[in-house]
C-alpha positions, 0 to 999 in steps of 0.5 A, a space after each residue: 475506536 470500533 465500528 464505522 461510526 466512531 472511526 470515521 468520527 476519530 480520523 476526520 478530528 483534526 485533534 487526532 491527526 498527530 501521529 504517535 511518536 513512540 521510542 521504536 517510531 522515534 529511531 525508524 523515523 527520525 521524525 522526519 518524512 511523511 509517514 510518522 512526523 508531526 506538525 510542520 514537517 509533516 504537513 511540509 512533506 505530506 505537500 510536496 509528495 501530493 504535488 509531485 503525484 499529481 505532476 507525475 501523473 499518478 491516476 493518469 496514463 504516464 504512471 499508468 504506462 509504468 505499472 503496464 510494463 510492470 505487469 507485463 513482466 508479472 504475465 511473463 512471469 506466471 507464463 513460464 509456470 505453464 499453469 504447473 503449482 507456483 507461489 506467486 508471492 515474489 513477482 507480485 511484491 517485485 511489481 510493486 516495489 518496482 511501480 514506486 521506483 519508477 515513481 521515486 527513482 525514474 527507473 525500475 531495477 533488474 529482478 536479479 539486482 543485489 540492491 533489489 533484493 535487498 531492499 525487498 528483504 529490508 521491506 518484508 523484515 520490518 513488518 515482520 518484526 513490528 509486533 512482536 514481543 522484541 518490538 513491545 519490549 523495545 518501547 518498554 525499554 528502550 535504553 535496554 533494548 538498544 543494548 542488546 541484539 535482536 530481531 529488533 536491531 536487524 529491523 532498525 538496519 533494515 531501515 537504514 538500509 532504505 534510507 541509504 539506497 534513498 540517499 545513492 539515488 539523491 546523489 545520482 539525480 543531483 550529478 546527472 542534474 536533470 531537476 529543472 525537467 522533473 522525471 520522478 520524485 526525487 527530481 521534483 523535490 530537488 527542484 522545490 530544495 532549489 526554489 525554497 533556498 532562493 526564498 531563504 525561508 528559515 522554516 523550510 523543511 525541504 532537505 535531503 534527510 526528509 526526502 530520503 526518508 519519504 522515499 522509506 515511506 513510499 515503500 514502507 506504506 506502498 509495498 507491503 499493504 497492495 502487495 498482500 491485497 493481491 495475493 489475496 485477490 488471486 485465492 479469493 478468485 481461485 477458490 470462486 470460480 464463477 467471479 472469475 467468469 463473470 469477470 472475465 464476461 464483462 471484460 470481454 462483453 465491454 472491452 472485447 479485444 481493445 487494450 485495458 486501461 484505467 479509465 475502463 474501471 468506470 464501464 466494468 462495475 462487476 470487476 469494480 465491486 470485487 475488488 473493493 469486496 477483495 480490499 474489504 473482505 481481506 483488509 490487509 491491515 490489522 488495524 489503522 495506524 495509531 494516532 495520539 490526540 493533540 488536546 483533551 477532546 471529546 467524542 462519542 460521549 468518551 473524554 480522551 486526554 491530551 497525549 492519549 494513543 488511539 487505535 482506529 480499528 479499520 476493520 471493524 468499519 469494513 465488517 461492521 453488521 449494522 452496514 454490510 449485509 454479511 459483512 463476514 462473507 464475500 459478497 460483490 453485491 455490497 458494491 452493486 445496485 439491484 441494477 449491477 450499478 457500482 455504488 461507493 460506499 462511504 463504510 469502505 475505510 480502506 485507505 482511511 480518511 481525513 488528512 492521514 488518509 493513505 497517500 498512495 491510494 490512486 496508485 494502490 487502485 490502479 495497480 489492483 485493477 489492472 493487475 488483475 484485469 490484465 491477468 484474467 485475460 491471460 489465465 485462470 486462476 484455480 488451486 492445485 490438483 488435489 486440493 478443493 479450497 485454498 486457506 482463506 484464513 490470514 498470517 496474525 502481524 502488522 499485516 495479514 497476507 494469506 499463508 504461503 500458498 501455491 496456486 495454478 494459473 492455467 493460459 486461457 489461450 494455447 
């Protein structure tokens, strides 16, 4: 499916809400989870993590105090740079992944744990081997594949290890038994396992299993994509140097000295429109995630049979001529009124839309605006001594973060 039109046709079809469950899919998943089940256990799923980030306060000020801390340490980090050449890569992952332990776990870990590093490992692998001729030739082939050794299997192991780590932390919340005042995500589920066993509801799905893998899910869909996105703002911003001004203008004009919170994104419309132009210009996907249609259906005059897999093309939608004005340039302006007022645009698809729209899509905004709010109070971002222009053309793979690339974060204050 291309261009705005027909994606948003397709992901609002309740006939193509299905996810594909391909042989490679099938053994990451398990089917179990949110990110890749189907039917009941999905829908199960989908449920219980919805109502525990509203509980836990995803888009309010308690989730809002965790990723604070977290770029706390991420302005500690580039601080020690002292605006000296730096690949900002790592600490921007290390927040994000620790932003959903906080969310999953209750805590957040050391940057020098071996745990937290192997999970950040696992992540990172994974991504890089969907896609690749091993990944093809395993859902050619399965039963060969399953044979012999490959980036494919180290991939699979990757897996278990999230799950297993998943799995540790259960345990640890179940001994210390702290459910019946929910910290984080792992308390809110044991509490709903609780309640659903004194239902004796034969079709529950709440188990530990479907927990531990949509804690995979949570990292899997959360960790790679918002990360990618803000390594990408900081090039884009480095090589536009009137952006960052501007920015850094507004927040100074309407906030002044007082601390940056969530809610100021609504009086900061400038600082809104770049980085919905930063989400747009640079999708951080190659694509939308592959669905399959769960009857014959027709749409945009096309029959597609029942069972048939369908590739929405996210980034058509965001590059689509006939709706952005230069769609293949970075331009604020698609976000603004002739009045610099913020406009929504119903063409940013950037998290999807339908059911299968992307569940942390509030926790992914939050972070994006006060990472890089928070940041540009502190420094400017410009390339290297000697270099004009930073690549702005992406890595090919599931994802598409930028090359590896070194920049200068130079304090705004001595």
């Amino acid at each position: 499916m291309n261009g705005f039109e027909a994606v948003k046709d397709g992901l609002t079809l309740d006939e193509l809400s299905e996810r594909l469950q391909s042989p490679f899919i099938k053994v990451l998943s398990k089917e179990k989870g949110i990110g890749f089940s189907n039917g009941h256990v999905w829908k199960q799923q989908r449920r219980i993590a919805q109502a525990a980030m509203r509980k836990l306060g995803v888009g309010k000020k308690s989730v809002e105090s965790q990723i604070e801390a977290e770029v706390e340490q991420l302005i500690e980090v580039f601080s020690r740079e002292k605006g000296q050449p730096f690949d900002p890569a790592l600490p921007v992952t290390n927040l994000v992944c620790n932003v959903i332990c906080a969310l999953s776990f209750g805590h957040r870990f050391s940057l020098e744990d071996g745990n937290f590093k192997e999970l950040i490992d696992a992540i990172e692998y994974i991504f890089k081997v969907g896609g690749t001729p091993f990944h093809i030739l395993y859902e050619l082939l399965p039963s060969l594949m399953d044979r012999l050794p490959g980036p494919h299997k180290k991939a699979l192991h990757a897996t278990e290890m999230v799950v297993s780590l998943a799995h540790e932390e259960i345990q640890r919340h179940k001994e210390q038994q702290s459910t019946h005042e929910p910290q984080d995500f792992i308390d809110f589920y044991l509490l709903e396992m609780e309640k659903e066993k004194m239902k004796h509801d034969p079709n529950s799905t709440y188990d530990e299993e479907n927990l531990a893998q949509s804690i995979h899910d949570f990292f899997i869909g959360g960790t790679e994509t918002s990360a990618t996105t803000m390594k990408w703002a900081f090039i884009l911003l480095a090589n536009r140097r009137e952006v960052q001004d501007k920015i850094i203008k507004e927040i100074e004009d309407v906030l002044g000295s007082a601390s940056i919170c969530y809610e100021d994104i609504r009086r900061l419309p400038f600082t809104n429109a770049v980085l919905h132009e930063i989400q747009r210009y640079r999708y951080s996907m190659l694509m939308g995630v592959g669905r399959q249609t769960t009857k014959d259906l027709k749409i945009r005059g096309y029959i597609i049979p029942k069972g048939t897999l369908v590739m929405p093309n996210l980034r058509s939608a965001l590059l689509d001529p006939k709706h952005w004005k230069t769609p293949d340039e970075f331009n604020p302006n698609h976000f603004l009124d002739k009045d610099g007022h913020f406009v929504p645009r119903d063409e940013f698809l950037a998290f999807g839309a339908g059911t299968r729209s992307c569940l942390g899509k509030d926790l992914a905004r939050m972070e994006l605006f006060l990472v890089v709010t928070s940041l540009l109070r502190e420094f400017r971002f410009q390339p290297p001594p000697g270099i004009q222009t930073l690549d702005e053309e992406p890595s090919m793979g599931l994802t598409l973060p930028p090359k590896h690339y070194k920049l200068c974060a130079l304090p705004r204050y001595n």
